[in-house]
C-alpha positions in Angstrom: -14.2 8.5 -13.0 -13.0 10.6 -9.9 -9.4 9.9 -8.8 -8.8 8.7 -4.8 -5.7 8.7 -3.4 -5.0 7.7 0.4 -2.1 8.2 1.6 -0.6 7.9 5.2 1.5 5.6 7.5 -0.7 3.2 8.3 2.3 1.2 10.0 2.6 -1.9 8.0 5.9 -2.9 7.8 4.9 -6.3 7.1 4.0 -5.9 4.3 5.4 -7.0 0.9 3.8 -5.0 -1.6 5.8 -6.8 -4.7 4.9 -10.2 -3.7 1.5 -9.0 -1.9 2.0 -10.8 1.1 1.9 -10.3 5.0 2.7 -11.1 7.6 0.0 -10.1 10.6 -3.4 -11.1 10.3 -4.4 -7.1 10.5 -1.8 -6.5 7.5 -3.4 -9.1 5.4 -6.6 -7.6 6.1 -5.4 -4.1 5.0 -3.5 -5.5 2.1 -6.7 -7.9 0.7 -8.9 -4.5 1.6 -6.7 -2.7 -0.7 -6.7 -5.0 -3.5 -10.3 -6.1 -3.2 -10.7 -1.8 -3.9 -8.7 -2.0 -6.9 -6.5 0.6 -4.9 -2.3 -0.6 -5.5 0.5 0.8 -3.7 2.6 3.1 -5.8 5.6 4.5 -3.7 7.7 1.9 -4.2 10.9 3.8 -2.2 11.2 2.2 1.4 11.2 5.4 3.9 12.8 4.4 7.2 15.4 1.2 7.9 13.9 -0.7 4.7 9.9 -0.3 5.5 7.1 1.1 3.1 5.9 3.0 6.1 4.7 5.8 4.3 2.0 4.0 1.7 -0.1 5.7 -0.8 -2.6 3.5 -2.7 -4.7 4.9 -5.2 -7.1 3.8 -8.1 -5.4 5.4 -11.1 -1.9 3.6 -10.8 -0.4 6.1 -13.2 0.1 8.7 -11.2 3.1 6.9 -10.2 4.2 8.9 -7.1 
């Protein structure tokens, strides 16, 4: 299997990736795309005033970034 990451900031500060829940209809979108690819968010460090801004999902979670 071939490791993906994506990473970027894909401004979603909406988003609550510990509970997986959203708060825009686009957000839930992206969040339900994410999980529906098996893909979870692993920076788990807020980057600016307290939002995951910066997200990297990928499908081999132990790369833990």
């Amino acid at each position: 299997m071939q490791i993906l990451v994506l990473m970027g900031d894909f401004s979603h500060p909406d988003i609550c990736w510990g509970d997986n829940i959203a708060g825009h209809k686009q957000s839930r979108k992206f969040l339900e795309c994410s999980a529906d690819n098996f893909l979870p968010q692993v920076r788990e460090e807020p980057a600016r005033r307290g939002a995951l801004l910066d997200i990297i999902l990928t499908n081999k979670s132990s790369l833990g970034m």
